[in-house]
TIZAMAR-626765 format. One record per residue (C-alpha): x, y, z. Coordinates in steps of 0.1 Angstrom, whole numbers, padded with zeros to 4 digits. Layout:
SITE;X;Y;Z
...
This chain:
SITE;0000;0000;0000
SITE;0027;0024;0009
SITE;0043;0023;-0028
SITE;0008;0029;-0043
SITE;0007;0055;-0021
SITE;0040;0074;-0037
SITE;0028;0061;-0070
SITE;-0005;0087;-0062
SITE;0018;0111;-0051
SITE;0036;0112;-0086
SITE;0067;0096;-0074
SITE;0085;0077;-0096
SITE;0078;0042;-0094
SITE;0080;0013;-0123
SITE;0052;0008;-0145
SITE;0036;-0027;-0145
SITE;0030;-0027;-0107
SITE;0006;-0057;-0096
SITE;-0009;-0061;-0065
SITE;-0004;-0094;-0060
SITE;0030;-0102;-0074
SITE;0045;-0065;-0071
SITE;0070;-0057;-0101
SITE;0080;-0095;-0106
SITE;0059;-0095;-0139
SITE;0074;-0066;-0156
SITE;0110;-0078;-0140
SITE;0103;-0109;-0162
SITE;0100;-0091;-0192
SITE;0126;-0073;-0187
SITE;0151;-0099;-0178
SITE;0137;-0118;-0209
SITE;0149;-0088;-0231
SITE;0186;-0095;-0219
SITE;0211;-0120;-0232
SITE;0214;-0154;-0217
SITE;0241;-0148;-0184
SITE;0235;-0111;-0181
SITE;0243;-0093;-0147
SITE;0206;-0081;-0134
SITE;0223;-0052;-0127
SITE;0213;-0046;-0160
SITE;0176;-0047;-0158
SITE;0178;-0024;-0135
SITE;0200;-0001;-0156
SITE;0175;-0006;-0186
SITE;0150;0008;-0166
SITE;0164;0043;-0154
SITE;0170;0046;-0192
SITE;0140;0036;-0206
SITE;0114;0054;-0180
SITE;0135;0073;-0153
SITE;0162;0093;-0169
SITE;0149;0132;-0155
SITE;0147;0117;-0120
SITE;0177;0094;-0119
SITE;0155;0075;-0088
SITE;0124;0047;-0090
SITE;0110;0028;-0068
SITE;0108;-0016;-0077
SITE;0089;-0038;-0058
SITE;0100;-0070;-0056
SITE;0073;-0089;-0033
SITE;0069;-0112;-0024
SITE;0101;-0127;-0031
SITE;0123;-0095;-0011
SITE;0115;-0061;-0008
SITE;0111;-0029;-0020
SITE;0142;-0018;-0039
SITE;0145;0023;-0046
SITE;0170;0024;-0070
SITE;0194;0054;-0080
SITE;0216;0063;-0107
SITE;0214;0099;-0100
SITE;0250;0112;-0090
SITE;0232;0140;-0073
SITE;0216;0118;-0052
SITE;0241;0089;-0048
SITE;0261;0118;-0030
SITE;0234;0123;-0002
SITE;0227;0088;0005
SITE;0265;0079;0012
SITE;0280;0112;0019
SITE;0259;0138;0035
SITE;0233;0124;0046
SITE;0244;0103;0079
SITE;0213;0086;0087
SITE;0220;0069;0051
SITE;0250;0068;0049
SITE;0267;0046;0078
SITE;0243;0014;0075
SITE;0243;-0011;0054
SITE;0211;-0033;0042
SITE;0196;-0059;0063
SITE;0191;-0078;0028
SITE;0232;-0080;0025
SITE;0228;-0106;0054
SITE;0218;-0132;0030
SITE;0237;-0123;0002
SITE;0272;-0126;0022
SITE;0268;-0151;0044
SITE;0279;-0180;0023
SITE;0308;-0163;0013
SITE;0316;-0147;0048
SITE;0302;-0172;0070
SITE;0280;-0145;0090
SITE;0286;-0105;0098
SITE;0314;-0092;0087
SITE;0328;-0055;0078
SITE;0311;-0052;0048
SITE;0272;-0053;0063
SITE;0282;-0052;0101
SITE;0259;-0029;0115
SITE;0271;0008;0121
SITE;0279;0004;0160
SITE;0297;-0024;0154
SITE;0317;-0013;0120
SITE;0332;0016;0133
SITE;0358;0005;0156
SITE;0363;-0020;0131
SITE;0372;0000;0101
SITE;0396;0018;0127
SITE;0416;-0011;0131
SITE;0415;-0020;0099
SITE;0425;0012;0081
SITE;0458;0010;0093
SITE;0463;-0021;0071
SITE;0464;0003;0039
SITE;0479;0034;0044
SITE;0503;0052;0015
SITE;0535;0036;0028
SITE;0523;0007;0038
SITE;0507;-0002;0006
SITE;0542;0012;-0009
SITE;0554;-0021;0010
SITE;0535;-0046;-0005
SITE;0546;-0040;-0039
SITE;0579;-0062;-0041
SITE;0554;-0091;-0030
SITE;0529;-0080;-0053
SITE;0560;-0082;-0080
SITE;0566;-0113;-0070
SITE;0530;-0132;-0076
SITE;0529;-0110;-0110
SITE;0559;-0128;-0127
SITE;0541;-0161;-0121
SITE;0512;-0145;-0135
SITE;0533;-0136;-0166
SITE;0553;-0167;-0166
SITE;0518;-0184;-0166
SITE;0507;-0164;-0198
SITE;0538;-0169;-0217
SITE;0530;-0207;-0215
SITE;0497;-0201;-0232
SITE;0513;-0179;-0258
SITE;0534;-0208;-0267
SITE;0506;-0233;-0266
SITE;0484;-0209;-0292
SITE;0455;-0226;-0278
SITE;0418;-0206;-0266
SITE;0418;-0201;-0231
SITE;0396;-0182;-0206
SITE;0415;-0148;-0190
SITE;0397;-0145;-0162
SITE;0398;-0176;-0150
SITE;0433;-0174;-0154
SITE;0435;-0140;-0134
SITE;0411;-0153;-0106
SITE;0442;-0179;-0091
SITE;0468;-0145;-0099
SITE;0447;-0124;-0071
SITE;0441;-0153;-0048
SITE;0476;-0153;-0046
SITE;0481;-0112;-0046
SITE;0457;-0108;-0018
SITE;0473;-0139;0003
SITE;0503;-0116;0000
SITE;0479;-0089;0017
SITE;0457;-0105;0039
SITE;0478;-0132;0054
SITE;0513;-0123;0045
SITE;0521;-0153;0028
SITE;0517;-0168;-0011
SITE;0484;-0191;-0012
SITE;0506;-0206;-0045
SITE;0470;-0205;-0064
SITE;0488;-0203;-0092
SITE;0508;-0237;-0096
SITE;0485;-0253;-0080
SITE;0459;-0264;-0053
SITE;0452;-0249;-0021
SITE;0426;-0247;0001
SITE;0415;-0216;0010
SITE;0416;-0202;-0028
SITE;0398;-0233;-0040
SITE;0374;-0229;-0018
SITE;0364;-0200;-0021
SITE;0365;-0196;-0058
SITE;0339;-0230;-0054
SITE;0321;-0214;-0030
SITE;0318;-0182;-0053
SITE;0307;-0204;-0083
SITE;0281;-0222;-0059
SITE;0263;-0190;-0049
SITE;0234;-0180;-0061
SITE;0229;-0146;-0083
SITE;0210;-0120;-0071
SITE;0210;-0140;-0037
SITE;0199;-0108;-0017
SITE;0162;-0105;-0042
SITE;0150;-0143;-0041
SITE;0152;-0160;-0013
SITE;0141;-0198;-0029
SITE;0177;-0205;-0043
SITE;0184;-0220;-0009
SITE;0161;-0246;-0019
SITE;0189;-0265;-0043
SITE;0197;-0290;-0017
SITE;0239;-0293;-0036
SITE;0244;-0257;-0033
SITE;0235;-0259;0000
SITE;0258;-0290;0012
SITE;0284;-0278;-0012
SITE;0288;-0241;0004
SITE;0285;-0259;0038
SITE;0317;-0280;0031
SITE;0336;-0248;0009
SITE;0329;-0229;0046
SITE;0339;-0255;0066
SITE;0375;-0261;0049
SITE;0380;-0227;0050
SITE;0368;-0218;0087
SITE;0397;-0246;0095
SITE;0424;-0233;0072
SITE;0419;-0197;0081
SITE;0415;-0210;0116
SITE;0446;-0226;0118
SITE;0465;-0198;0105
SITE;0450;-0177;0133
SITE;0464;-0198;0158
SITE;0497;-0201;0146
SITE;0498;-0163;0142
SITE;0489;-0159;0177
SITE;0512;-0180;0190
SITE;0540;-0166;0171
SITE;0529;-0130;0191
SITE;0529;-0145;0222
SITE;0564;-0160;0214
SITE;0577;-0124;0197
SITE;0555;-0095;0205
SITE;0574;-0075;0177
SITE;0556;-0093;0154
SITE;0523;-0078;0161
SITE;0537;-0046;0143
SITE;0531;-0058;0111
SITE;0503;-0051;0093
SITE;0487;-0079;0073
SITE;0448;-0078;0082
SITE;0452;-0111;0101
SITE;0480;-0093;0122
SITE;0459;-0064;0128
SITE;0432;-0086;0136
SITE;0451;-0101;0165
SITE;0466;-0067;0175
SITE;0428;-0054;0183
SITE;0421;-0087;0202
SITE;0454;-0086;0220
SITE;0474;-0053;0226
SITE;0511;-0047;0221
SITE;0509;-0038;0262
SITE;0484;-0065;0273
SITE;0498;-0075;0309
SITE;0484;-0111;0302
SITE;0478;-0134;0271
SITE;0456;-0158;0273
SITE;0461;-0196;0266
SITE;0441;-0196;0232
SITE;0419;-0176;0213
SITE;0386;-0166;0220
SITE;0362;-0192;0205
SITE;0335;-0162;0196
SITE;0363;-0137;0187
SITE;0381;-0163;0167
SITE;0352;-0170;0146
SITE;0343;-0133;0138
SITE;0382;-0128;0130
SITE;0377;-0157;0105
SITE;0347;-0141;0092
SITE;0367;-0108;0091
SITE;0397;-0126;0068
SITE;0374;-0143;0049
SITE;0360;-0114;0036
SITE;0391;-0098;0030
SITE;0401;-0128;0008
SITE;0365;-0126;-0012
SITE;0367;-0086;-0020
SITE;0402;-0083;-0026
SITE;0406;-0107;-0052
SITE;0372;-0111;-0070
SITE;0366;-0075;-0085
SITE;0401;-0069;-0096
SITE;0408;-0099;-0120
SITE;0376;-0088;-0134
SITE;0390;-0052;-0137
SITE;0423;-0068;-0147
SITE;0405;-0089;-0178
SITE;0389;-0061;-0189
SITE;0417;-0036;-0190
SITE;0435;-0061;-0214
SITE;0400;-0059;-0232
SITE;0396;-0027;-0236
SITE;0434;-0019;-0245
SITE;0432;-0050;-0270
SITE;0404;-0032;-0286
SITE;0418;0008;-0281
SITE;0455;0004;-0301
SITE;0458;0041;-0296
SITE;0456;0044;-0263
SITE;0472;0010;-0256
SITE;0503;0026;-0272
SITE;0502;0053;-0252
SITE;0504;0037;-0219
SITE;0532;0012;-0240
SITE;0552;0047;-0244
SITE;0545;0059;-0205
SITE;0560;0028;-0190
SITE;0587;0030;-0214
SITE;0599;0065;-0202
SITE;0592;0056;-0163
SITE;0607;0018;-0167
SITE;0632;0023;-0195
SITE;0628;0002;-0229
SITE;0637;-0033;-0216
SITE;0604;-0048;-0209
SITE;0620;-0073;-0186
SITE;0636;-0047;-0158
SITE;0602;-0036;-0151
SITE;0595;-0059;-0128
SITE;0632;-0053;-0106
SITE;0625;-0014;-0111
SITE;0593;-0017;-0091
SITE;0604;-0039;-0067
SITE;0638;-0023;-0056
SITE;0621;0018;-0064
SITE;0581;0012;-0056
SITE;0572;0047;-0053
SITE;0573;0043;-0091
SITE;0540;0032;-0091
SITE;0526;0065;-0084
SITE;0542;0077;-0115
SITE;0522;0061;-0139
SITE;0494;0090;-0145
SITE;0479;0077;-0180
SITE;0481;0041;-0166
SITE;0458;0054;-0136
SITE;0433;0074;-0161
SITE;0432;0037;-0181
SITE;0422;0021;-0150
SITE;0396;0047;-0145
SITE;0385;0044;-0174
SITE;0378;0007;-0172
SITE;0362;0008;-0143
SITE;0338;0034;-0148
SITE;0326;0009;-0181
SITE;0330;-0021;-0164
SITE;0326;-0013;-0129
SITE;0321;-0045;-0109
SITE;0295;-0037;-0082
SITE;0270;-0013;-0072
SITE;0265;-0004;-0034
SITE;0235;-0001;-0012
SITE;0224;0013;0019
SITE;0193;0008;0044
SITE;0167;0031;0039
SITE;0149;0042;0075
SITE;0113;0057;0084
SITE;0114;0095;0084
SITE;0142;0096;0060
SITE;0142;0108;0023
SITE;0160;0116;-0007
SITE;0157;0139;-0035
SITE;0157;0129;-0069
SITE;0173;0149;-0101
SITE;0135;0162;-0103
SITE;0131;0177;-0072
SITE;0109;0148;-0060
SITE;0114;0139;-0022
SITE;0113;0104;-0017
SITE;0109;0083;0011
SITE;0135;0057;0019
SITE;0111;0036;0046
SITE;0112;0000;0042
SITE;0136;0000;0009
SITE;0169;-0011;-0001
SITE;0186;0021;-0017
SITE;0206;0009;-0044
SITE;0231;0027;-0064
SITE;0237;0015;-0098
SITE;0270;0021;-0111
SITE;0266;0000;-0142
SITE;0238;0024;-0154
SITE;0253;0059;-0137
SITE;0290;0057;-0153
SITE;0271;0057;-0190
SITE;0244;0079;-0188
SITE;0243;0100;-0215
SITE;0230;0128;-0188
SITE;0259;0123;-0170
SITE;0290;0116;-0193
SITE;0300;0130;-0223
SITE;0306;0105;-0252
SITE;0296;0080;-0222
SITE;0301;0045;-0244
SITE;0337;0054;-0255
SITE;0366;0044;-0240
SITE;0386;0075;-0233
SITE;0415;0076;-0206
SITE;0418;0112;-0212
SITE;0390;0121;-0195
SITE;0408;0116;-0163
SITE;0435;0144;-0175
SITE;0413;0171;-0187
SITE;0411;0204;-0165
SITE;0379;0214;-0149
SITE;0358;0231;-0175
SITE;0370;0209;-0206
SITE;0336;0190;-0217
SITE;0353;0158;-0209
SITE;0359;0164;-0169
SITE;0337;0143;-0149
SITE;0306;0150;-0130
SITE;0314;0152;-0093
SITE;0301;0117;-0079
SITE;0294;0102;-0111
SITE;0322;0078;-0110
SITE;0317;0056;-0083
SITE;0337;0021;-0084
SITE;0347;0021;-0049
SITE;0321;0043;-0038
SITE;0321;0073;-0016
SITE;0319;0085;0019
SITE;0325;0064;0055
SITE;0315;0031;0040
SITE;0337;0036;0010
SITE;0363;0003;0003
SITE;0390;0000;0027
SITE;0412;-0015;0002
SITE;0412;0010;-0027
SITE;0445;0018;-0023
SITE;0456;-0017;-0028
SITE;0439;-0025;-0055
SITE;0447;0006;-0076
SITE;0487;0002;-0069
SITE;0476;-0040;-0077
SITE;0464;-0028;-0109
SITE;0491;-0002;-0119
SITE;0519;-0030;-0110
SITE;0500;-0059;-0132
SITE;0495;-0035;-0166
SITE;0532;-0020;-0162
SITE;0544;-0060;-0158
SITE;0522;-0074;-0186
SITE;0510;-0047;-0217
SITE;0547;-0043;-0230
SITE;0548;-0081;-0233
SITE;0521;-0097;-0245
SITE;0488;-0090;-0271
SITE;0457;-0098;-0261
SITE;0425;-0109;-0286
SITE;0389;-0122;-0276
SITE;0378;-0153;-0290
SITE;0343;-0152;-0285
SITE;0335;-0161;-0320
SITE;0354;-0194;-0313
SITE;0339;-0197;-0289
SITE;0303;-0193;-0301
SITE;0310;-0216;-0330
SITE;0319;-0247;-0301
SITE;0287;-0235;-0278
SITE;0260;-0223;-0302
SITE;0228;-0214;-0291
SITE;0201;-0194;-0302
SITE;0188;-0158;-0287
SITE;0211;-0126;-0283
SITE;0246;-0122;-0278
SITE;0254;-0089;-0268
SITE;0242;-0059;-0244
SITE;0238;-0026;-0263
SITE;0260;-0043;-0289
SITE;0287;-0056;-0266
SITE;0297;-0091;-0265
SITE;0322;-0089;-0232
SITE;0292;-0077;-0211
SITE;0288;-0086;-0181
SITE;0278;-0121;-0156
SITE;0271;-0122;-0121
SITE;0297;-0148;-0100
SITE;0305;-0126;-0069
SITE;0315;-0093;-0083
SITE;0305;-0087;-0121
SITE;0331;-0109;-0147
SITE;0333;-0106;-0186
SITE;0304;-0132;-0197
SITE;0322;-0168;-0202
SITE;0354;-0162;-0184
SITE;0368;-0139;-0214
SITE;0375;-0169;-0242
SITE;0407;-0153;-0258
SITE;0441;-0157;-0271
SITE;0474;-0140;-0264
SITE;0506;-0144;-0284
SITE;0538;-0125;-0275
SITE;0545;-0088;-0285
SITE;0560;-0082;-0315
SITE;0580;-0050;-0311
């Protein structure tokens, strides 16, 4: 009753509205408009564009099988809910629950509720300040020349193979480096913890935090059971052994891998007395905690990763532009990269057209949107003017649909580093808030800054060496099937598998550069 109430009051709600089954109708239709795989992010996007571009905000009902959803993909309006507006902004939706818990185990930082993230996020911002991340790179280095050792094998085999797949068992290994302070060795072969939880990512359900009757499929259930079991007991080991290496060294609890800081909050550097063991309760939220960590910090950025390649493989102008930057920061030998950054890792921060690519990327392929709990008594205000109540909604952002708006962006479908150059005033300089990847205000990622300097060491390690070309026709030819291909005429769009990936894994080959 309450969203045919705002639908009376002119607010901007979805058409096709049915009493009994809410929006789930016209959600059908437009799901069946996508192609097969699509992220339903999408739908959403297609939407805003279709019916809500002047307001930038609608309302979706998605009874009975969640909620009500009041979507935005107004920058305008994204910047109040996460930024000034702190009855928004701090707490995170009680529908997030659901969605994470298979992957997490239970609460964690990302949907902890606000009382209990603060002192959290505290603790665990001092895990990724500037010269701290400026330490990890030699390590990151070091899991990026197995990546491109692993890559010049597949050159020399000239056979189809699927990038991101590939790149999933490099990042395991990079945020290892980060979260536990030790190689995983993902990458030559099996070990639990990444194994895991890439199963336990290919298990989960999309769009978990919408329908709730995925939990029905009795083998997804046993199967993330058993992924979050092995990994509650590998993580929980490591714990354990950590702890009593602090007990044994207290100097050691000055490092600042996140299952180090984790310990340092339980137990401080001046405690007068240490207990025995861990804290069963404590020790299970710290798993929690790491197992996060290991989820978000290496999911999103091989996707980012596979379509950087992408896009550069498709962009030869601009990929020889960022071929000529690394050239004058690194010198001409492709191969003393690698020993540059490792020995001189401020270098990293050097590399201004590699960061405007990165941007670039991610503000066409950004992996995630973000959400926040609407409450009674609050509202927002949409591009219109329109004040809309957030009571009893999920208020979504949609990044997928807010970094192409035509309203938003200029020449929004083109791929153009140099947008991230311009000076204010040039038609090409952004929209404040409108680029959104890691999003914006107290509940922004913690890790930004390690995944930007990740990105910037894996492009100035990899684009001098090797060309990159999808193989999606290939591919299409061994899996035919009928219906559409491509989103707004893209065939690297999109799939939901944790964070957004390029559809298929990113079927390509790669042969080494010819200079």
């Amino acid at each position: 009753m309450q969203l045919i109430d705002r639908r009376n009051k002119g607010l901007p709600v979805a058409p096709g509205h049915n009493f009994l089954f809410g929006h789930l109708l016209f959600v059908k239709k437009m799901m069946d408009a996508l192609p097969k795989g699509a992220h339903y992010q999408y739908l959403f996007g297609d939407i805003a564009r279709e019916h809500f571009m002047k307001e930038g905000v609608f309302y979706l009902d998605l009874w009975p099988m969640s909620g009500l959803f009041l979507t935005v993909i107004s920058p305008t309006t994204a910047i109040e809910v996460t930024q000034t507006n702190p009855n928004l902004s701090m707490e995170r939706p009680f529908l997030l629950h659901r969605f994470f818990k298979p992957i997490t185990g239970g609460p964690a930082l990302f949907d902890l509720p606000e009382k209990e993230w603060k002192p959290w996020r505290s603790v665990f911002n001092k895990g990724f300040s500037a010269d701290h991340v400026l330490s990890l790179v030699p390590d990151m280095v070091k899991e990026t020349l197995v990546y491109s050792e692993t890559i010049r094998n597949l050159a020399h085999k000239e056979d189809l193979f699927y990038l991101d797949t590939t790149t999933l068992r490099f990042t395991m290994d990079m945020i290892g480096r980060t979260i536990l302070n030790a190689s995983l060795g993902a990458q030559r072969g099996y070990n639990t913890l990444a194994d895991c939880m890439l199963s336990q990512i290919r298990w989960h359900q999309p769009n978990a935090e919408a329908n709730p009757f995925g939990y029905l499929n009795v083998a997804r259930w046993y199967m993330q059971w058993w992924n979050g079991r092995q990994m509650d007991r590998y993580i929980g080991n490591e714990l354990d052994k950590r702890y009593r290496e602090s007990k044994a060294d207290p100097g050691n609890m000055r490092r600042k891998a996140v299952i180090d800081l984790v310990l340092q909050a339980y137990m401080p550097e001046n405690a007068q007395s240490k207990p025995e063991n861990l804290d069963p309760e404590f020790r299970a939220f710290a798993i929690r905690q790491i197992r996060l960590f290991v989820f978000a910090g290496h999911d999103s950025t091989s996707s980012t990763i596979c379509y950087s390649l992408h896009l550069l493989s498709q962009n030869q102008a601009a990929l020889a532009r960022l071929r000529d930057e690394h050239d004058a920061v690194f010198g001409k030998d492709v191969d003393a990269a690698p020993s540059k950054l490792e020995t001189q890792p401020h270098l990293v921060n050097d590399l201004p057209y590699t960061t405007a690519v990165i941007k670039e990327v991610l503000r066409l392929f950004t992996p995630a949107g973000s959400s926040r709990q609407g409450k009674p008594n609050i509202n927002i205000t949409d591009d219109q003017g329109n004040v809309c109540p957030t009571e009893d909604a999920m208020v979504w952002m949609i990044h997928v649909e807010m970094h192409r708006a035509p309203k938003y962006w200029k020449r929004p479908e083109e791929f153009l580093p140099e947008r991230w150059l311009v000076e204010p005033g040039h038609e090409l300089y952004p929209m404040k808030g409108a680029w959104r990847p890691f999003e914006h205000g107290p509940r922004n990622c913690v890790a930004q800054s390690v995944v930007m300097t990740e990105l910037r060491v894996v492009l100035a390690c990899i684009v001098r060496k090797f060309d990159f070309k999808p193989a999606y026709d290939e591919w299409d030819a061994l899996h035919p099937r009928k219906g559409l291909k491509t989103y707004r005429g893209e065939r690297v769009y999109q799939m939901e598998e944790g964070a957004a990936h390029p559809v298929e894994h990113y079927p390509c080959r790669v042969s080494p550069r010819k200079v």
